[in-house]
N, C-alpha and C positions, 0 to 999 in steps of 0.2 A: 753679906757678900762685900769685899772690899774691890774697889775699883782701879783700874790701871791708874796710876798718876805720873804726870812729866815731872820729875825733881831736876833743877838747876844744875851746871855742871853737869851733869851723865850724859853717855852716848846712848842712842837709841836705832836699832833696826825701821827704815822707813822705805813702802814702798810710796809710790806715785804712781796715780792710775791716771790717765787720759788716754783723749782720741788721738793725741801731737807726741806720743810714743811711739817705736819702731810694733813689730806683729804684737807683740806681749802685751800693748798697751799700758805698760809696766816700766816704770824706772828706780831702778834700786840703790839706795844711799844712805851711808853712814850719818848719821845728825848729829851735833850737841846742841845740848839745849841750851842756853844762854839765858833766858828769859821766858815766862808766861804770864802774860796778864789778861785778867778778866775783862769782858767787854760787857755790854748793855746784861744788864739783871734781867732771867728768865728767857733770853734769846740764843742760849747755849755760845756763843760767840765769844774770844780769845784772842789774841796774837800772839804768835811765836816766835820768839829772836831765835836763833841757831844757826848755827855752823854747818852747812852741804858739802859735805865731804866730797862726793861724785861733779862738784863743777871746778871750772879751771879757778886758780891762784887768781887774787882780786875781787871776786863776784861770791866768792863764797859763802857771806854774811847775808842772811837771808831772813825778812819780817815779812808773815805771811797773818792775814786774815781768813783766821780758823770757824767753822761753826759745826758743832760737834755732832758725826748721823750717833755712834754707837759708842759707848765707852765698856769696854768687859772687864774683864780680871784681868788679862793678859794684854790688851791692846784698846787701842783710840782709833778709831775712825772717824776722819774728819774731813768737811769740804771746804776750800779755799772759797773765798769769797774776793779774791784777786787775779783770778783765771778766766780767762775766754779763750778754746772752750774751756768746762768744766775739769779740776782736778781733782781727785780725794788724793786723799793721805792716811795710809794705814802704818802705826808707830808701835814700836812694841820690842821688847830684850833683844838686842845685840848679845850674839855667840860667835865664838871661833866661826861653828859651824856655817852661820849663816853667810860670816865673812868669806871664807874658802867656797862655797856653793855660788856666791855671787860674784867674785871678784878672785879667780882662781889660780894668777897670777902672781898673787899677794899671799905671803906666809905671815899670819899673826903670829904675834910671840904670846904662847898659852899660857906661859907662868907669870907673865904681866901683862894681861891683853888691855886693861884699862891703860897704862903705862904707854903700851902701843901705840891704842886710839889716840890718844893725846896726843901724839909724834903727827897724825893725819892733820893737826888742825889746832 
């Protein structure tokens, strides 16, 4: 079985779960990934440089301590280790569709949606 992996450069679909979300406890945001590095051997642990698409101009650039609950074929699920309260992070293929379903206001352009995402950030 091969597992999801963060490759450098690509955008990723990322939700955000917390308690410090509106009802949904759910915050939805475009990512790139910039960086991943490995932290302590055997302790699942990581950092993630990237790109938050979903916050304002300036603060955008964002390094979080990851500790991995699930990695599958399709997606990472991971806990921050720099949140109180608690946040996971579930990351996984950016589509059109998921753009248009979350941010609806926004028409990506389907014949270069990579091309797009770049223009976000």
């Amino acid at each position: 079985m091969s597992r999801f992996t963060l490759e450098r450069g690509h955008w990723y679909a990322c939700e955000i779960i917390g308690d410090e979300f509106d009802a949904d406890r759910c915050s939805y945001t475009p990512i790139k990934v910039f960086a991943v590095m490995p932290g302590d051997t055997g302790k699942r642990q990581f950092e993630l440089d990237f790109h938050h698409a979903n916050y304002p101009a300036g603060v955008q650039h964002k390094r979080y301590r990851l500790r991995t609950i699930e990695r599958g074929e399709r997606y990472l699920l991971a806990q921050s280790l720099d949140h109180s309260p608690t946040r996971f992070l579930q990351i996984y293929a950016i589509t059109p569709d998921w753009f248009r379903n979350h941010f609806p206001g926004m028409q990506p352009d389907i014949s270069n949606f990579a091309g797009w995402l770049d223009r976000l950030g």
